[in-house]
N, C-alpha and C positions, 0 to 999 in steps of 0.2 A: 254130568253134562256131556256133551256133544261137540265134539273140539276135532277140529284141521287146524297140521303144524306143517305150516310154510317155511321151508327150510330143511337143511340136509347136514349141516356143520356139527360143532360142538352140542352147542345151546337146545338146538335142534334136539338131538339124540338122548340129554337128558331132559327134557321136557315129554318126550314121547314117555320116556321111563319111568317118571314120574306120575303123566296123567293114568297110564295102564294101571300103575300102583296106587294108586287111590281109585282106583273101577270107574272113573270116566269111561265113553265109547268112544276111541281115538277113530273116525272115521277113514282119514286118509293122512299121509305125509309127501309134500309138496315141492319139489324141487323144479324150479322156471326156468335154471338157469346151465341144465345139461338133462341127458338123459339117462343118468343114470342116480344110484342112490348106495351109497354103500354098503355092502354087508352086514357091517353092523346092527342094521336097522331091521333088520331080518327076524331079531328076535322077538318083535311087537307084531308079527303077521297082522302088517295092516298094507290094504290100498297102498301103491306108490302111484303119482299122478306128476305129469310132467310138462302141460299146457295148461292156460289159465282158465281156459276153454271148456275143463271135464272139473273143476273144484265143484266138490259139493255145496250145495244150498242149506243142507239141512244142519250143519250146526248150529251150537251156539254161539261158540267163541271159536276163532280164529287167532292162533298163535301165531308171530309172525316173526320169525327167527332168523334175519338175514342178515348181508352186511351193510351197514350204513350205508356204504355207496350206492346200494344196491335201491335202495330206499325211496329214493327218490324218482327211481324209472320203474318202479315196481306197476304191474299190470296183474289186476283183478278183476271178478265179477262186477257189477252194482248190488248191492243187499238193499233190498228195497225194507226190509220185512224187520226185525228184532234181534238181529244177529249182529255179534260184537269182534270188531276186528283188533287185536292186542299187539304192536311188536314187543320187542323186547330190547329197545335199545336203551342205552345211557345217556346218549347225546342230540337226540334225534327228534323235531318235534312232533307231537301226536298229530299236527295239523297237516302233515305228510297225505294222512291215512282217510282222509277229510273226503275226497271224491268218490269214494267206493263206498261210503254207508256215513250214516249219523249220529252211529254207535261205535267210538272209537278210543285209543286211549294207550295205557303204557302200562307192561307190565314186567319189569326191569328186574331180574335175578343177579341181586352182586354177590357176585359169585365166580372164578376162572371153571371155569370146562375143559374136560376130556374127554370125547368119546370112549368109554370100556371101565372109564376111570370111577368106581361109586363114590356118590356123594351125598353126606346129609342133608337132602332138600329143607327137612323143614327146620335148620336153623339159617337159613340165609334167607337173609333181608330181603325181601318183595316191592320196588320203588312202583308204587300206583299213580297213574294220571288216568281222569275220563272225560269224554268231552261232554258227560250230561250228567243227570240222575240213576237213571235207568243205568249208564253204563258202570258207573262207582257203585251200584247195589250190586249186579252180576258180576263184575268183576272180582269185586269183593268176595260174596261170595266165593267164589272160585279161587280163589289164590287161599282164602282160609283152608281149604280142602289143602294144598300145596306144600305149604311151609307157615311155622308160627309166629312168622314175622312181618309185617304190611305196612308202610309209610307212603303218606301221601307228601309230592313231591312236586311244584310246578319247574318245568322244564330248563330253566338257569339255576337253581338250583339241583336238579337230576344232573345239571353237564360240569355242574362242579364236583359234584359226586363222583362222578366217570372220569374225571381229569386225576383226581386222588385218590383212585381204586389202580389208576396207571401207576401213579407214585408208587405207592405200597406196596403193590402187586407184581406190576413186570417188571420195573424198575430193580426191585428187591430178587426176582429172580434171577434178570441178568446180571448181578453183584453175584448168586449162586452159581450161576454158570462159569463167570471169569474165575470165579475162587476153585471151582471143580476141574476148570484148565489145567490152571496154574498149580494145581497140588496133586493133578495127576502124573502131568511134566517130573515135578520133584518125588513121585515114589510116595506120597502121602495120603489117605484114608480120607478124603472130603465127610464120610459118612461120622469121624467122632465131635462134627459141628455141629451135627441134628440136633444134639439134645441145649444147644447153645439157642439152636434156630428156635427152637418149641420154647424155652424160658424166657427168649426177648418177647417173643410173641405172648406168653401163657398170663407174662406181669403186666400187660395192659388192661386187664382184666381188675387190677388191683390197685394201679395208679397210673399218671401222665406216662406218656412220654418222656416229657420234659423230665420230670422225676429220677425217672430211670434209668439215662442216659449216662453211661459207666464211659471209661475207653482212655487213652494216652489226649486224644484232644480236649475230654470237657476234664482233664485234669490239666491242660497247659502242658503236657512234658513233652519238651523239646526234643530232649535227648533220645524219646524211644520214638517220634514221629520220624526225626531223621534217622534211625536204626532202622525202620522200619522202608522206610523210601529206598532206604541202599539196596535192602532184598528184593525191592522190585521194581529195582532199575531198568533191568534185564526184559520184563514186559510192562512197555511204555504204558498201553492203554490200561492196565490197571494203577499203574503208577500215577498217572491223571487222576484218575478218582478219587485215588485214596489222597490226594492232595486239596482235591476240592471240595469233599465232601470233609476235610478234616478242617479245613480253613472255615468252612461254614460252623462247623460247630464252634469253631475257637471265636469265632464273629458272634456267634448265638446266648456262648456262655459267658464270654470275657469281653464283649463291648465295655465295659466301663470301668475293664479294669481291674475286674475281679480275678484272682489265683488260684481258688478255692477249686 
């Protein structure tokens, strides 16, 4: 197919990478909101386009890869004609995309990005919305080329999704980053967590959460929680956390009382 990627950020730079990698014709890539396009992008030798004024007409799909806020002052052609405009947000509704064609719709990669950074596209999940027939066939289509993964999703359920992809995701990395502070401060190796990080994550695959949830809080021990608080007295805003995120489990697992 025939795809213009509106956008210059993350999402942007692996979606161009992507559609090159499955031999789509990337026609152009899109940026409305400066003049320029980074480097990065350089390795897809395609069209950079900078006014809404020169978008090609001749694709099909229209990827639309910006920021939410952007979303809604976003300035386009009219597609009078069969061509499909996609963003790609999590929280956003497809009814944004409503004035510029008929063929409209979502096509949501949960997934964090990094420009340079490779990533398995085709195991991440593909959140679909269309605003017709026509666009759920093409779309479809086109994301199966993508990744092996495609759910159809109406838009309060996509923004719950995107609310606990924050959870899991930045949330869980800012916890990496305080813990990469703090044990850089004290002369310690953040890198012999990894294989801690990869086994929390690797056993969801095999049971709950709930399940598998180990640590001094979902056992009640008092004695290593305050052991622990004393070490990181020293940096309050981690000490916060590990307070309330410990007090939640102890609420989670011992509301009624149980030791176990």
């Amino acid at each position: 197919m025939k795809v213009v990627i509106i956008g210059s950020g993350n999402v942007a730079w692996h979606l161009a990478k992507i559609v090159k990698e499955k031999s789509h014709q990337l026609l152009q890539i899109v940026n409305l909101h400066s003049g320029k396009i980074s480097a990065q992008f350089d390795r897809f030798n395609t069209p950079y386009v900078f006014t809404y004024r020169n978008i090609s007409h001749e694709a099909d799909i229209y990827l639309i890869a910006i920021k939410d806020s952007e979303l809604a002052n976003l300035q386009l052609p009219i597609f009078r004609e069969k061509q499909i405009l996609l963003h790609t947000s999590g929280n956003t509704s497809i009814e944004v995309l409503k004035k510029f064609s008929n063929n409209y719709g979502c096509c949501y990669p949960l997934q964090t990005f990094t420009k340079g950074i490779d990533t398995d596209f085709s195991n991440i999940p593909l959140i679909l919305e269309s605003s017709n027939v026509y666009t759920k066939n093409i779309s479809e289509q086109f994301a199966t080329t993508l990744s092996n993964h495609q759910q159809y999703l109406s838009i309060e359920k996509r923004q719950i999704l995107h609310a606990n992809a924050v959870i899991v995701n930045n949330f869980n990395n800012h916890l990496f980053s305080l813990s990469q502070d703090f044990l850089k401060e004290k002369n310690i190796d953040f890198s012999l967590l990894i294989p801690l990080i990869r086994e929390t994550v690797n056993k969801l695959e095999q049971d709950t959460a709930y399940n598998n949830q180990t640590g001094p809080a979902r056992r009640n021990d008092a004695n290593t929680l305050a052991y622990h608080k004393e070490l990181l007295k020293e940096n309050i805003n981690l000490l916060n956390i590990y307070e309330q995120l410990s007090d939640s489990i102890i609420q989670y697992y011992h509301k009624d009382g149980d030791k176990n």
